[in-house]
RODO-2510 file (C-alpha; in nm, 4 decimals, decimal comma):
residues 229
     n   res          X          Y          Z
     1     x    -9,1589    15,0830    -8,0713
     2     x    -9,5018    15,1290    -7,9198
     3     x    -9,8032    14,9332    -8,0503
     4     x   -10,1469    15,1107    -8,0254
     5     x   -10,4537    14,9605    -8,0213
     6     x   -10,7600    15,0742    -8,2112
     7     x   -11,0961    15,0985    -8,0495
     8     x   -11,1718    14,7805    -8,2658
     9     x   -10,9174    14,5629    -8,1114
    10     x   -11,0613    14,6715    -7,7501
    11     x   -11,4096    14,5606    -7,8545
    12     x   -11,2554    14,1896    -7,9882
    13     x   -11,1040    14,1841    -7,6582
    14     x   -11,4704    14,2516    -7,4801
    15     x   -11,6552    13,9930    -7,6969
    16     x   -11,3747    13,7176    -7,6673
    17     x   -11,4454    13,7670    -7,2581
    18     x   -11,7657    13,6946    -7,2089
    19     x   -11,9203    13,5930    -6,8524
    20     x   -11,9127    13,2414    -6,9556
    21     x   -11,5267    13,2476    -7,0653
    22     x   -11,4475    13,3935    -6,8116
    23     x   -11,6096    13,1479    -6,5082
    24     x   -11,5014    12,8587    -6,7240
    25     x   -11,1708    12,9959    -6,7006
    26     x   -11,1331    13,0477    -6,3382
    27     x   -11,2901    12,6587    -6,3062
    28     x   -11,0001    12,5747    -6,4680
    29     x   -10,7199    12,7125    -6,3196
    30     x   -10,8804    12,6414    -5,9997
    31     x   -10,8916    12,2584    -6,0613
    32     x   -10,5066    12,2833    -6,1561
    33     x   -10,4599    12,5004    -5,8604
    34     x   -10,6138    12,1953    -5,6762
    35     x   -10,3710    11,9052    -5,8352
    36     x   -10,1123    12,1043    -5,7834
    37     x   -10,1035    12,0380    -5,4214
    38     x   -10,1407    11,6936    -5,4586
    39     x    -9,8285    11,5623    -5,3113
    40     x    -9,5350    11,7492    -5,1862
    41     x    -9,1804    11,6527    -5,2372
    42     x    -8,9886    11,4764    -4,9797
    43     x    -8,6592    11,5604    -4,7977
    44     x    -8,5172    11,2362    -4,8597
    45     x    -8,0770    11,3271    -4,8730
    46     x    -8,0086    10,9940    -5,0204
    47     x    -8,2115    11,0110    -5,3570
    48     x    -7,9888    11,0216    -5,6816
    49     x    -8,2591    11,1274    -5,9275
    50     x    -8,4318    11,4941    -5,9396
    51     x    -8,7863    11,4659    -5,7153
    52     x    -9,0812    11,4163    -6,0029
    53     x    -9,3720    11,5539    -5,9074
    54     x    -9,6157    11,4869    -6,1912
    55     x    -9,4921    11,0973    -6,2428
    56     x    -9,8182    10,8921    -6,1045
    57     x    -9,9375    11,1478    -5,8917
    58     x   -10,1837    11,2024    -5,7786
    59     x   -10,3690    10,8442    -5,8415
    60     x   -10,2804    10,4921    -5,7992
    61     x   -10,1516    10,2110    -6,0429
    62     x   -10,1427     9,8131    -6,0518
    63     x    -9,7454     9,8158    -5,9835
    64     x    -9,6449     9,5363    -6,2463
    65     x    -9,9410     9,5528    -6,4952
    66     x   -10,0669     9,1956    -6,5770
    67     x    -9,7412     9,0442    -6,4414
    68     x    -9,6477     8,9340    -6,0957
    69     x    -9,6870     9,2006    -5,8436
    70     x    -9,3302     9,3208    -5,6963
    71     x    -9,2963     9,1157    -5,3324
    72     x    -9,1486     9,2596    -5,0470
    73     x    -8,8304     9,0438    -4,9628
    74     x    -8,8251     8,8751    -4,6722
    75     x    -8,4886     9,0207    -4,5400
    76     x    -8,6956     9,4028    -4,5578
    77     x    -9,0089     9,2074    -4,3770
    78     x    -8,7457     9,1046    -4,1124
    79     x    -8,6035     9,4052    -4,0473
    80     x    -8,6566     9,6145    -3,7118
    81     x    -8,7754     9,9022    -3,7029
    82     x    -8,9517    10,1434    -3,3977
    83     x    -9,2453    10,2940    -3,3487
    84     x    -9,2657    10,7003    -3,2283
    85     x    -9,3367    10,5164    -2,8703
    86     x    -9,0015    10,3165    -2,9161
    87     x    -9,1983     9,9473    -2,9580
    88     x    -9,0158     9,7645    -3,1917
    89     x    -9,2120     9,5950    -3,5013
    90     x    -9,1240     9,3967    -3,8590
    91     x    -9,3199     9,3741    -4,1153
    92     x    -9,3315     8,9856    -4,1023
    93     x    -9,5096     9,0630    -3,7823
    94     x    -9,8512     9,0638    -3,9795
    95     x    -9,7434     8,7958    -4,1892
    96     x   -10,1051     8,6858    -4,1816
    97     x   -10,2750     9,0838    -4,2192
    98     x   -10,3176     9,3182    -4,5329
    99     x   -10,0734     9,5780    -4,4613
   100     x   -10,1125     9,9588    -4,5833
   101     x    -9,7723    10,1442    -4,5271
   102     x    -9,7976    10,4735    -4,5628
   103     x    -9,5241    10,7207    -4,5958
   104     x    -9,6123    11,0813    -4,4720
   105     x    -9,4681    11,4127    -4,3198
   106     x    -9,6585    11,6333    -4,0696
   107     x    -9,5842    11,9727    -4,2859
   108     x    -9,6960    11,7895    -4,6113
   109     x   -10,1054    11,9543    -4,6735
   110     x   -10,1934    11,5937    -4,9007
   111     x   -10,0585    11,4032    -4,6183
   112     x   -10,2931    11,6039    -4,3653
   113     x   -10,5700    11,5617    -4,5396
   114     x   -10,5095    11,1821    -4,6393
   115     x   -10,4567    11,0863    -4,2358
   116     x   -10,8788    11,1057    -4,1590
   117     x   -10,9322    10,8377    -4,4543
   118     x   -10,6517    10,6092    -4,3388
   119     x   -10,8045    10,6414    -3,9352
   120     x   -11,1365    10,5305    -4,1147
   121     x   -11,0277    10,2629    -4,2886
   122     x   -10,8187    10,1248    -3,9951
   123     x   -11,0866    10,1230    -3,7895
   124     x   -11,3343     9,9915    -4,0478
   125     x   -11,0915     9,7222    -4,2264
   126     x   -10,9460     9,6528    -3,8594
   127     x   -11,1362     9,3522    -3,7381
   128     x   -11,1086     9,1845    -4,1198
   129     x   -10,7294     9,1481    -4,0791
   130     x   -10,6374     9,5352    -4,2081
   131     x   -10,2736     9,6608    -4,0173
   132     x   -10,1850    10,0252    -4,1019
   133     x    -9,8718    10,1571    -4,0670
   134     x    -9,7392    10,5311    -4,1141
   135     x    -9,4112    10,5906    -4,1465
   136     x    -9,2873    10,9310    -4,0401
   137     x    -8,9125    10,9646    -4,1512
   138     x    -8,6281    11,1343    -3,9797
   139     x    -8,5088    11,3342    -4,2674
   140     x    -8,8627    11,4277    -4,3650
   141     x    -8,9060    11,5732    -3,9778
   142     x    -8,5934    11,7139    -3,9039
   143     x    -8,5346    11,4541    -3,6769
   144     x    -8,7724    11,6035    -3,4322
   145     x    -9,0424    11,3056    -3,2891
   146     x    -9,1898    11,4800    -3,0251
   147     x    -9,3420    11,6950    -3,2888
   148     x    -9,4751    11,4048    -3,4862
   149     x    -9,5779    11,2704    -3,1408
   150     x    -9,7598    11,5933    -3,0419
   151     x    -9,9363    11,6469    -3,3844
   152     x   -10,0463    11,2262    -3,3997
   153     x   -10,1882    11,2998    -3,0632
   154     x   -10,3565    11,6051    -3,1861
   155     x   -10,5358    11,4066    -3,5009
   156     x   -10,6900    11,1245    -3,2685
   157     x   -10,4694    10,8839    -3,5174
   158     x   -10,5017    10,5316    -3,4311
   159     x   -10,2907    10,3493    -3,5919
   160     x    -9,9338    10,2967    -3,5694
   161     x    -9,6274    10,5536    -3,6734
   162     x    -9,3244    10,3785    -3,7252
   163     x    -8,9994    10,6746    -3,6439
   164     x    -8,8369    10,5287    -3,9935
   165     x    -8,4800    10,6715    -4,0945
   166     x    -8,5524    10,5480    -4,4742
   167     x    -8,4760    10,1836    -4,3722
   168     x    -8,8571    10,0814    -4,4818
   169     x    -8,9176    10,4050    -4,6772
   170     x    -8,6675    10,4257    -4,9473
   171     x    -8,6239    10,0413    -5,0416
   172     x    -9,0505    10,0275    -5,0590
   173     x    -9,0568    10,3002    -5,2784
   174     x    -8,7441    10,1318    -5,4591
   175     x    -8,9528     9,8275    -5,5056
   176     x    -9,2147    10,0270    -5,7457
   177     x    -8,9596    10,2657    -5,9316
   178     x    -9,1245    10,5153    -5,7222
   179     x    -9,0851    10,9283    -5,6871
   180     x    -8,9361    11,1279    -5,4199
   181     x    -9,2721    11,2843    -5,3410
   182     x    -9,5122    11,2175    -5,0318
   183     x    -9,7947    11,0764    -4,9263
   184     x    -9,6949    10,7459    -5,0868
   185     x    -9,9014    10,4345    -4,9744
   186     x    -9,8474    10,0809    -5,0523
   187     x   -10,1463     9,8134    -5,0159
   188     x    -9,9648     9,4476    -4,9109
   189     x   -10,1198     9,1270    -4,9317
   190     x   -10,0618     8,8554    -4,6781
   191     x    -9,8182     8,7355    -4,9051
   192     x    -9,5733     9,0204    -4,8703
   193     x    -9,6861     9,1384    -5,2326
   194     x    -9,7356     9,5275    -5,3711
   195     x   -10,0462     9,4816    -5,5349
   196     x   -10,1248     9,9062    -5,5673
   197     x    -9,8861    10,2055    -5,5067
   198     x   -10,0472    10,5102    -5,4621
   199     x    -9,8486    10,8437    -5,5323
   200     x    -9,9860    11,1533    -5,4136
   201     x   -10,3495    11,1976    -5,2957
   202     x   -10,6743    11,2777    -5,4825
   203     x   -10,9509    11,3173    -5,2690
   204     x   -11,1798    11,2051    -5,4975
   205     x   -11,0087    10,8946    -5,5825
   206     x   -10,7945    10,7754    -5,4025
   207     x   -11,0043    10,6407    -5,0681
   208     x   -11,1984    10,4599    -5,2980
   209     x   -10,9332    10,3018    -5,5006
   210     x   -10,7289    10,2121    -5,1438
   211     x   -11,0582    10,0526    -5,0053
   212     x   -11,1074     9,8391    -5,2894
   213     x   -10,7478     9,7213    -5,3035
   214     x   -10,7883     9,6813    -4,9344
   215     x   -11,1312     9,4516    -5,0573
   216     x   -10,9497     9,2624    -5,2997
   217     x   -10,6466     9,1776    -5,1142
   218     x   -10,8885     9,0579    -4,8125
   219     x   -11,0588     8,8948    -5,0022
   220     x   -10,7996     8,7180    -5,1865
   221     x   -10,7296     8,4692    -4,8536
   222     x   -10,3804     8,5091    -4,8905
   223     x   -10,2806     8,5134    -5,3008
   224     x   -10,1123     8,7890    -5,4631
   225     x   -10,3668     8,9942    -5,6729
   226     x   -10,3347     9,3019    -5,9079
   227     x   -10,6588     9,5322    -5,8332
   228     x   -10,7414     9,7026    -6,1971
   229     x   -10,7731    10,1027    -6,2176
***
């Protein structure tokens, strides 16, 4: 059956939109818009649970609350892995640096934009004892490292890319309980502890929350520490 409507229902409908409805409206669903595309889901084959996309992300989190931050073991700090330019590396190598690992994909928009904050922060955390590491993973890049290679070269990126086939990736993210989703960065004290997991990227928040985890675990002189929200 139809449904007409009267002349009065029209003018409810004209006074319910006014200008100001309607801008704060399109603020709105811009700023979801916006979160939306705050991390992309990763390619990983070997994940057993659904991707969540909402689950910590965007933002950053103390991994263990007020308890003892989750420590790298030394077996995954041991373990060899090789950069896009085939030098090998281990963790354990900066047994005596802050480590940021960050986990990243070249088609992933977050992850593009999240690259000129971790350059900056390499280069301006560098001479305090600050290591960062990107890992680019085989199943997120279709296996294809001269792309990676060609696009690193392209961003004036610094740092180093480790060519990871989920050998560092998926037991790090393990470690936290974290998502299938990408960027995910993990701040390290000299210790070999996790003291913040970031999921996701904010541009808002989340260079300052990574530089002052990178402040506190610097500044720490070697103890685990849990940086507060």
């Amino acid at each position: 059956m139809a449904i007409s409507r009267t002349p009065d229902s029209y003018a409810a409908n004209e006074r319910f939109w006014t200008p100001s409805r309607m801008v704060i409206t399109l603020v709105v669903a811009g700023l979801l818009a916006a979160l939306g595309f705050s991390s992309c889901t990763s390619n990983d084959e070997t994940s057993k649970t659904p991707p969540d996309k909402t689950a910590n992300a965007p933002g950053a989190k103390p991994v263990a609350g007020n308890a003892e931050p989750p420590v790298v073991p030394q077996e995954l700090r041991d373990t060899k892995v090789e950069t896009l330019d085939g030098e090998s590396l281990r963790l354990s190598d900066y047994a005596n640096k802050v480590l940021v690992v960050n986990i990243w994909a070249t088609w992933c928009g977050p992850c593009r934009q999240e690259m000129p904050e971790l350059v900056k922060m390499s280069n301006e955390f560098k001479s305090r004892g600050l290591v960062v590491l990107g890992l680019a993973t085989t199943y997120n890049e279709r296996n294809d490292p001269v792309h990676v290679k060609d696009y690193i070269r392209s961003q004036n990126v610094s740092y180093k890319i480790v060519w990871d086939n989920g050998t560092l990736a998926a037991p790090l993210v393990g470690l936290v309980n974290g998502a299938s989703v990408i960027p995910q960065s993990f701040v390290i004290s000299r210790d070999g502890h996790i003291i913040r997991h970031f999921q996701g990227f904010n541009a808002f928040s989340t260079p300052q929350l990574m530089r002052q985890a990178i402040e506190d675990a610097l500044n720490d002189k070697g103890k685990a520490c849990v940086s507060k929200k």
